[in-house]
Structures are given as C-alpha cells and as structure tokens.
C-alpha positions as CSV (number, residue, x, y, z in Angstrom):
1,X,18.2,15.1,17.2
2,X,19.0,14.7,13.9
3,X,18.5,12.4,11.3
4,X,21.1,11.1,9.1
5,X,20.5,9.8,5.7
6,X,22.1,9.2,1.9
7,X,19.2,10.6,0.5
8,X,16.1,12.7,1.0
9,X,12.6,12.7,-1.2
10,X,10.3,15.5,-0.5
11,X,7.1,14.0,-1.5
12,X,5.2,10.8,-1.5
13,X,3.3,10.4,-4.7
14,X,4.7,8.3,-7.1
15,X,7.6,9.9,-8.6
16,X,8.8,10.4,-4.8
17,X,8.6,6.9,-4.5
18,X,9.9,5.6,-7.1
19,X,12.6,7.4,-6.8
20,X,13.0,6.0,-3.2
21,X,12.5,2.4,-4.0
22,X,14.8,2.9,-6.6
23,X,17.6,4.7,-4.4
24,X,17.1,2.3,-2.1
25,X,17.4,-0.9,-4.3
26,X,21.3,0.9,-4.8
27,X,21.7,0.2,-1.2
28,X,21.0,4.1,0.1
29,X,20.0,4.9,3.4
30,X,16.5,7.0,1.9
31,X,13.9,9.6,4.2
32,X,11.2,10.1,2.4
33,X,9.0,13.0,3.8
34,X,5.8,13.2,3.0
35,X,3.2,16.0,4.5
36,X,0.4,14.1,4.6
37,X,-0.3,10.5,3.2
38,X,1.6,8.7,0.3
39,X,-0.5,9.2,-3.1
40,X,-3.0,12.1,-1.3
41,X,-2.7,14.7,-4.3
42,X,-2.5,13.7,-8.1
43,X,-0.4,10.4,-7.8
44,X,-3.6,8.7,-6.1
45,X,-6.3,10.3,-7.5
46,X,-5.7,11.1,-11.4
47,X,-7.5,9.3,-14.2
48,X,-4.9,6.4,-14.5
49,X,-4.0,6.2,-18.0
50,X,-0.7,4.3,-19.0
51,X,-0.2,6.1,-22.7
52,X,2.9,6.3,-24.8
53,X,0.1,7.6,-27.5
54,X,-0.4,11.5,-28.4
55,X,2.9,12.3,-25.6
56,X,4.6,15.8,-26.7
57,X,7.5,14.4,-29.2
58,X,10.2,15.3,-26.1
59,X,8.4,12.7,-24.3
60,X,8.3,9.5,-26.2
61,X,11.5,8.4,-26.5
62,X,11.2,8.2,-22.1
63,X,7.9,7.2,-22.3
64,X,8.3,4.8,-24.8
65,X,10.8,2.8,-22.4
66,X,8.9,3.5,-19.4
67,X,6.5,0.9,-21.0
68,X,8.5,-1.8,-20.3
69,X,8.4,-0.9,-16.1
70,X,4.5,-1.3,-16.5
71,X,4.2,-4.5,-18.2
72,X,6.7,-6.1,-15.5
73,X,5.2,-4.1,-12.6
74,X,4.6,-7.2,-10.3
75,X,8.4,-8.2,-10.9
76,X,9.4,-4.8,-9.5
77,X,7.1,-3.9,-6.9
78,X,5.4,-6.8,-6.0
79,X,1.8,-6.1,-7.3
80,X,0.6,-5.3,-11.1
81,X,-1.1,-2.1,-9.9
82,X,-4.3,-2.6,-11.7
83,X,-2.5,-2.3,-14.9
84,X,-4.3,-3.8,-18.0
85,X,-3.0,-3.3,-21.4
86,X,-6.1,-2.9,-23.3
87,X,-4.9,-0.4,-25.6
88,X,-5.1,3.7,-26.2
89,X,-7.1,5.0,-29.1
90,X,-7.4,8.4,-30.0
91,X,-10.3,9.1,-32.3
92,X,-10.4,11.9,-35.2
93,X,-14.2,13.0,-35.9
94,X,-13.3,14.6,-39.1
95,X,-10.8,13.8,-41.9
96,X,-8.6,17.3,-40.9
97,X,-8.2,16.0,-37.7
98,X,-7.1,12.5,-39.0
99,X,-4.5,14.0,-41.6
100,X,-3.1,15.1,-38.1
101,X,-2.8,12.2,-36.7
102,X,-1.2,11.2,-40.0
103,X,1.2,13.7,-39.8
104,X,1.8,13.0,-36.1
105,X,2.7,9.7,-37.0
106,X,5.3,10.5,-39.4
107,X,7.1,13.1,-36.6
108,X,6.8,10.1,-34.4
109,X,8.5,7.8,-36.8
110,X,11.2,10.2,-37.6
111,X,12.7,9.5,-34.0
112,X,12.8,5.9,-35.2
113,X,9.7,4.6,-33.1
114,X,6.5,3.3,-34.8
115,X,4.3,2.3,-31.7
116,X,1.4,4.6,-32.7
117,X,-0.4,3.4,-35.5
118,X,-3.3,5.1,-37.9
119,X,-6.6,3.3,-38.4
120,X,-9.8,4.0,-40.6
121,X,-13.2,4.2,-39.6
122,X,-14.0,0.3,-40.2
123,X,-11.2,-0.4,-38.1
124,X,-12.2,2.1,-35.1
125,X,-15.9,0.7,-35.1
126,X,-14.6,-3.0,-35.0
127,X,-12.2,-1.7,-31.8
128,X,-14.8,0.4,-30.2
129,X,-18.0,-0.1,-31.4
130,X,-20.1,1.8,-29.4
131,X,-18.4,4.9,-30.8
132,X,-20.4,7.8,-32.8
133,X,-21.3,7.0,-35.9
134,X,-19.1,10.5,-37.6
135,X,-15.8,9.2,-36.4
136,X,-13.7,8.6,-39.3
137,X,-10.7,7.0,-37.5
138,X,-8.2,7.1,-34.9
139,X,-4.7,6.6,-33.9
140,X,-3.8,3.6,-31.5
141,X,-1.3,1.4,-29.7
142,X,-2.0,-1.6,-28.3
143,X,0.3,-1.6,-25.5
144,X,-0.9,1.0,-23.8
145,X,-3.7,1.0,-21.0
146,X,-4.7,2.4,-17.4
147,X,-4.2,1.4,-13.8
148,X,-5.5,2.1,-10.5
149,X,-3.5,5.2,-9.5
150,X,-3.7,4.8,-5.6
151,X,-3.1,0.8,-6.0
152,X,0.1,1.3,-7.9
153,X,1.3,4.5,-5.7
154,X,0.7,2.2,-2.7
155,X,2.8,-0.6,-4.0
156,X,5.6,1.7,-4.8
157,X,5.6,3.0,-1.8
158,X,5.0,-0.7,-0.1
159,X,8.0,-2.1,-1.8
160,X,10.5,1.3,-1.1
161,X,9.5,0.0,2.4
162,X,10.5,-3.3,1.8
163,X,13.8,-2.3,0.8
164,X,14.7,-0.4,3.9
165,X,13.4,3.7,2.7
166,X,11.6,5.0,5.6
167,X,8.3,6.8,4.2
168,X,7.2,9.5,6.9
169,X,3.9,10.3,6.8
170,X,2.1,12.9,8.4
171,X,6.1,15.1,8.3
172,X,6.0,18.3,6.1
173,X,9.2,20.1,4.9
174,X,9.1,23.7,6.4
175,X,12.7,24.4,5.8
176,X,16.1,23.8,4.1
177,X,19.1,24.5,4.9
178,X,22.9,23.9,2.8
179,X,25.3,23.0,5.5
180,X,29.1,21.6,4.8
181,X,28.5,18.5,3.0
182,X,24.9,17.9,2.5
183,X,21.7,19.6,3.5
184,X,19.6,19.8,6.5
185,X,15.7,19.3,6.0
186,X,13.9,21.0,8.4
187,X,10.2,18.7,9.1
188,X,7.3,20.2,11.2
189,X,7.8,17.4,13.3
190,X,12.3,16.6,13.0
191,X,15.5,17.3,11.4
192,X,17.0,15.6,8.9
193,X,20.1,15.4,6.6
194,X,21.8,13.9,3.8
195,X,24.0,14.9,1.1
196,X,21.1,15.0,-1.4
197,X,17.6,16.1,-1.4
198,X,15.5,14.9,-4.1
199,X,12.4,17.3,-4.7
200,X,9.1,15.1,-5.8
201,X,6.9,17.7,-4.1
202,X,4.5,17.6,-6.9
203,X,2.4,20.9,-6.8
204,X,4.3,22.3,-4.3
205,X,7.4,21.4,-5.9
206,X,8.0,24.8,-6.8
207,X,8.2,26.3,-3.3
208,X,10.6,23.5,-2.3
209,X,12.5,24.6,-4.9
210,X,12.9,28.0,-3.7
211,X,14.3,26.9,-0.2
212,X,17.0,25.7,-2.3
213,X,17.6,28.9,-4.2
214,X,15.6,28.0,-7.5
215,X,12.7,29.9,-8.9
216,X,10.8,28.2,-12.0
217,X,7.5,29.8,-13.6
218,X,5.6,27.3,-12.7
219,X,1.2,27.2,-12.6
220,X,-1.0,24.4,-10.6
221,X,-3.4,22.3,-12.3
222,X,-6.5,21.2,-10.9
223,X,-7.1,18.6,-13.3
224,X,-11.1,17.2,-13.2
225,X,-12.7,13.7,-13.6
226,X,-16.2,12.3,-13.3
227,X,-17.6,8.7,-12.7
228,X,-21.0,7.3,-13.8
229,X,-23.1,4.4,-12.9
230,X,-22.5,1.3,-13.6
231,X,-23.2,0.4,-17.1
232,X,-22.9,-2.7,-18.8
233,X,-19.6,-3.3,-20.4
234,X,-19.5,-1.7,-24.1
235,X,-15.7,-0.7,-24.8
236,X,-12.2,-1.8,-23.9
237,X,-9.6,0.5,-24.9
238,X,-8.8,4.2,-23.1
239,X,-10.4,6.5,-25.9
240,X,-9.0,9.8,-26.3
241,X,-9.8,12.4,-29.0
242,X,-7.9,14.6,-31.2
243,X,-10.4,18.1,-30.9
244,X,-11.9,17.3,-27.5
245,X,-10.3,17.4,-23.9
246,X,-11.1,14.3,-23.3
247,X,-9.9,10.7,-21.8
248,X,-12.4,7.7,-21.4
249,X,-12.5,4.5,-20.1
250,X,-14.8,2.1,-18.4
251,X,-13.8,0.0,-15.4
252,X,-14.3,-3.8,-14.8
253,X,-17.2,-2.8,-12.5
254,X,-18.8,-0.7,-15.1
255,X,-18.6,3.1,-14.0
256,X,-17.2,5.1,-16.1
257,X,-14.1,7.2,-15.4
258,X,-14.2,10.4,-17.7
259,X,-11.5,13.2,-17.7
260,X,-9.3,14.7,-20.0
261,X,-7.8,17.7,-18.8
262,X,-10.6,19.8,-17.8
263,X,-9.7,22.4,-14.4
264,X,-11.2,23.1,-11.4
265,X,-9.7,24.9,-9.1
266,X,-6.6,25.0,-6.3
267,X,-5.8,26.3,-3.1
268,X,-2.1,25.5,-2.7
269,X,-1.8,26.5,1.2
270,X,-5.2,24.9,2.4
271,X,-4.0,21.8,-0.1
272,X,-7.6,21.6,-1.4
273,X,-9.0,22.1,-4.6
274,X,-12.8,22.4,-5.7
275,X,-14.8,21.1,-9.0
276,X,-16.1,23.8,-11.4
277,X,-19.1,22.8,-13.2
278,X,-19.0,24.4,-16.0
279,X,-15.9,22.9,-16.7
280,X,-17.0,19.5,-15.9
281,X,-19.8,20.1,-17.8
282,X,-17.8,20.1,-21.0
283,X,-16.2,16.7,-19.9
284,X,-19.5,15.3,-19.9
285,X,-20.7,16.9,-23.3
286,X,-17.5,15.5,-25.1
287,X,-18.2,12.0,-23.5
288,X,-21.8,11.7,-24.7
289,X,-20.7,13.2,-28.1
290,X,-18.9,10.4,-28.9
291,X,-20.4,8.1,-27.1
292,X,-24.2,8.3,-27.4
293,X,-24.9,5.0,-25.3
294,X,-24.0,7.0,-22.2
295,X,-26.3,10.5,-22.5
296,X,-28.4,9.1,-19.8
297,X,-26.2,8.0,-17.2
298,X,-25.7,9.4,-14.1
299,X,-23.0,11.0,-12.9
300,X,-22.3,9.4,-9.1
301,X,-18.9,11.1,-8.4
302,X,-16.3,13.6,-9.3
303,X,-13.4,15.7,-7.9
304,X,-9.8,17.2,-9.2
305,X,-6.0,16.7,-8.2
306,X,-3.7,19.4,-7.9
307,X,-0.2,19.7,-9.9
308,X,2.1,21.8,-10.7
309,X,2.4,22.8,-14.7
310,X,5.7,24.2,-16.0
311,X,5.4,26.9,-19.6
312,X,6.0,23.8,-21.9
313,X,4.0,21.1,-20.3
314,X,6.8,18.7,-19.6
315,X,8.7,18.2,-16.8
316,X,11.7,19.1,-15.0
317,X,13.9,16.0,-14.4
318,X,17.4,17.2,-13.6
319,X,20.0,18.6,-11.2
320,X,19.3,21.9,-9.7
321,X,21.1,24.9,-11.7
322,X,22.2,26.7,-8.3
323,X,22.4,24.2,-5.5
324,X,24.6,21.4,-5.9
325,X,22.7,18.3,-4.0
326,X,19.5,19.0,-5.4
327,X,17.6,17.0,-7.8
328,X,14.4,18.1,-9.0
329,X,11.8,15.7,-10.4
330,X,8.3,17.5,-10.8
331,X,6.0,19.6,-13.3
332,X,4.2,16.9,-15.0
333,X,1.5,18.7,-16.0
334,X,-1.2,16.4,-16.2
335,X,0.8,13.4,-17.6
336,X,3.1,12.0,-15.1
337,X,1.7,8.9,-14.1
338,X,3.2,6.6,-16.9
339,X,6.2,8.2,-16.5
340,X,6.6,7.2,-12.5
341,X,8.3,4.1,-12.8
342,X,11.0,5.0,-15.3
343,X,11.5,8.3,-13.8
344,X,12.9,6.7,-10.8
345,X,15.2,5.1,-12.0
346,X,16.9,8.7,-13.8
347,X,16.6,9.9,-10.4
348,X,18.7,7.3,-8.8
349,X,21.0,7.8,-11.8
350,X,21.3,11.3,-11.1
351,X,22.2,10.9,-7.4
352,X,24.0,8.3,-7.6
353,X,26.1,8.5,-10.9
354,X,25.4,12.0,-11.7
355,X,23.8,11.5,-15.0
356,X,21.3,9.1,-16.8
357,X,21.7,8.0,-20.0
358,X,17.8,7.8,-20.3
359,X,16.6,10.2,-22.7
360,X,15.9,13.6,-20.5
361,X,17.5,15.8,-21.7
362,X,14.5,17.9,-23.1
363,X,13.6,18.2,-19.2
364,X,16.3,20.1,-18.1
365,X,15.8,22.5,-15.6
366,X,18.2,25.2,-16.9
367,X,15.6,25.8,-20.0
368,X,13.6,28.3,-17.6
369,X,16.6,29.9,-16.5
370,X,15.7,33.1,-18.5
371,X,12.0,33.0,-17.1
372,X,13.0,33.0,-13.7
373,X,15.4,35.6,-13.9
374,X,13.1,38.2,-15.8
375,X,10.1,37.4,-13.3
C-alpha cells in the first residue's frame, strides 16, 4: 500500500516541521518522516540562542525577519517555546577586537538594518556586570534572546499536527524513487508519494540528497555544550565573544548553559556522537575567562548534536538543481535554530508558488555546483 500525499518532509527537527506546519496551514495533505523522534538530533538539543547579532552578512536580512516569527511564537504555534528576549551581547576584550565590531556594524548598516548596536565598557558592565574586568565593550541587540530548543521543536511539531500533517515517528527514508508525476519515498516501515519531497534531513540531509541525484560537499558538526550547577542569578543577556568560541547564558533555574561552537565528534550511521574533552575544555576556559564568578562551578552535564556544515557555513534553502520536486532546506551549520520558523514559510513558498520573495537567494543550492562536480 501506498501512501498518497501533497507533500513529503524528510526529517523532524524544526526546519522539517516548520516547513510542515506551514504546508499544511496552505491546506496540503503533508507526511512527514522522521527516523526516529521529532527534535532527536540538533533541533532539540542545541544551545538555544535566538540571535540576529554577529549572523554572516548573507544571513541578516532573513534573520532579521525571522525575528518577528519568535516574538509572536504563541500566535503561531500555540506555545512561546521558552523564548525570552533578554538580549545578545557580544563582548570585545581588546580595543582591536571592538574596531571590528565597529566595522561590522557599518557592513551591517550598509544593507539598510541597524539592529546591532556598539557599546563601551561602562555600558557592558552596567548590562552584565559580572563580566571581567579587561572587557572594553561589546556589540548588542536587545531583541534577541534564547529558548528551550526541544520545547519549541515540540510545539512546532504539536501544532503541524493540529493542522492535519501526519508526523511519523520511528519511519526512516531508505529510498527514493522519481516516478511520473511525483516521487515515491521508500520508509523502513511504508511507501509513500507525493509530487514533492522536501529534504529537512539535517545531518543526513546530504545522503538524502543523493537518492535524488544531488551531491553537495557537505561536513557534520558535532557541535558541544556544557551545564553547571546551579548558581545564583548574575547575568541576563546571551553573551558571546568576538576572539573566543563561545555562547553563554544562565537559565531561570540557575545552571549555566555554555557552548559556542566547540566539536566533538560524529558517527553518522550509528546516529551518535561523543564529547571530546579537550575540546570542551576550551569552552570552559573561555567561560571562566570572562566570567570569573564561575571558576569554581561544577560542571553537571554535557553532550554534542550532529549537523551537517556546507564550505560557506550557510545553508542551502532552494530547489534541487537536478530533480525537479525536490526542495532542499538543510546545512545550517551550527546556526539554524533562529532561522526555523521563517524558513518554513520559504519552503512552503517554494512548493507551493515556486519561489519566495524572502531574501534567500545567497542559499542557493546551485553555488556548489562546481564542488560537486570536481569531487
């Protein structure tokens, strides 16, 4: 038996269902297949920053609108995700690094946007006073934030439920075939079809892609983060840094939640990936470097997603170059999260109009057509 649908998502982490709720809400009959539980991989377990700040300049202008999806997240999906707005900041320890951020700001402005904002030392200490004492500023914006990653995946998925996608857990794709008018989706449990496939597979998004006759040079990411004790409450906003990998932020039960881009390492066909502590080590170092109040915590938890990473660092968000019916929406690279909401919706536009007129055009998948070939 075979079963029939308008559209297919590979892949149940956020952009996969996103894109379903948002298919849906268009009044598409949507399969999403999903190999093993909705948000498993890096949609549910990253560090959960909401940022517009520091984004590579091809990113801003979408992730600039995709704000507007988070502050209205309970209008859309029924539940705020653990969203709070309590702002990004981005600290410079020396007065090179915050002539970048200068500069940065400039480029940013040139594109007509002025959400990030420069601030001197004073400034930082009176925003996050419990940072080291050689910080001599920092770039913010106040709009920004962090949410709980599985909480917000969950409600995405909840509310693509809600409007009539069916979200099969536990259903693997294993194959994939073009037949006249559509494709058929081979499962490891059914068959499926539909006249598009939409490929949210995440870090396996690149081996979907090749079922469909599409080879991109893509890496995986095993991306690390680390949680302390509880602590009492001593900063607000997400803190970043301009010369460290680094993202911090403390939680409203007082563990804090350190990463920054750090890797462990991946195991794409077992679907695990494993901590290296060396590696984390260095998270912790940057932490306690600029924040001193933390040297002696203890570290309770840690562990790593897995994610695919495309040459540039920004994703692919377009049409398939070779097989008409595919849309691909993947390679994140360690920033996707803020970008879920918004990129479901130029997904839907894709399959359902054929184009977007959101701004993503930098991610088009035909810029690695030159890669793929030589390789």
């Amino acid at each position: 038996m075979i079963r029939e649908a308008d559209a297919i998502v590979v892949g149940g982490g956020l952009h996969g269902c996103s894109a379903a709720l948002q298919l849906a809400l268009r009044g598409l009959r949507v399969v999403v297949l999903e190999r093993r539980h909705v948000g498993r991989h890096a949609s549910g377990i990253n560090a959960g920053g909401v940022r517009t700040l520091g984004r590579d300049l091809a990113e801003v202008p979408l992730s600039v609108l995709g704000m507007a999806y988070w502050h209205r997240l309970s209008e859309l999906v029924g539940d705020d995700g653990g969203f709070t707005p309590c702002g990004q900041v981005k600290v410079a320890e020396t007065h090179d690094e915050l002539a970048g951020l200068e500069k940065r700001a400039l480029a940013v402005r040139s594109l007509g946007m002025e959400h990030e904002r420069v601030i001197d030392g004073d400034e930082l200490r009176r925003r996050v006073p419990a940072i080291a004492s050689h910080c001599v500023g920092a770039m913010v914006v106040d709009g920004d934030g962090a949410a709980d990653p599985y909480r917000a995946t969950s409600a995405f998925a909840a509310r693509a439920r809600s409007a009539g996608a069916q979200i099969l857990e536990g259903e693997g794709v294993v194959g994939l075939e073009r037949q006249p008018g559509g494709w058929l989706v081979v499962g490891e449990r059914g068959r499926y079809r539909a006249p598009v496939v939409v490929n949210a597979a995440g870090a396996w998004a690149g081996r979907m892609a090749s079922l469909a006759g599409d080879e991109f040079p893509l890496k995986t990411r095993a991306s690390m983060m680390l949680v302390t004790e509880r602590m009492p409450p001593f900063v607000e906003p997400v803190v970043g840094s301009v010369g460290r990998a680094l993202s911090f932020k403390q939680s409203s039960a007082g563990t804090v939640i350190i990463g920054g881009g750090q890797q462990g390492r991946a195991d794409l066909d077992r679907e695990q990936a494993w901590v290296n502590v060396a590696n984390l080590a260095r998270s912790a170092r940057a932490a306690a470097a600029l924040f001193p109040v933390i040297r002696q915590a203890r570290i309770v938890r840690s562990w790593c997603g897995i994610e695919a990473e495309t040459p540039d660092r920004i994703p692919i968000i377009d049409h398939s170059p070779r097989a008409p019916g595919i849309v691909h929406v993947f390679g994140f690279s360690g920033h996707g999260f803020q970008l879920g909401p918004v990129c479901g919706v130029a997904v839907a536009d894709l399959v359902t109009r054929g184009s977007t007129t959101l701004p993503i055009a930098p991610f088009s998948a035909r810029r690695f057509a030159a890669a793929a070939k030589a390789a």
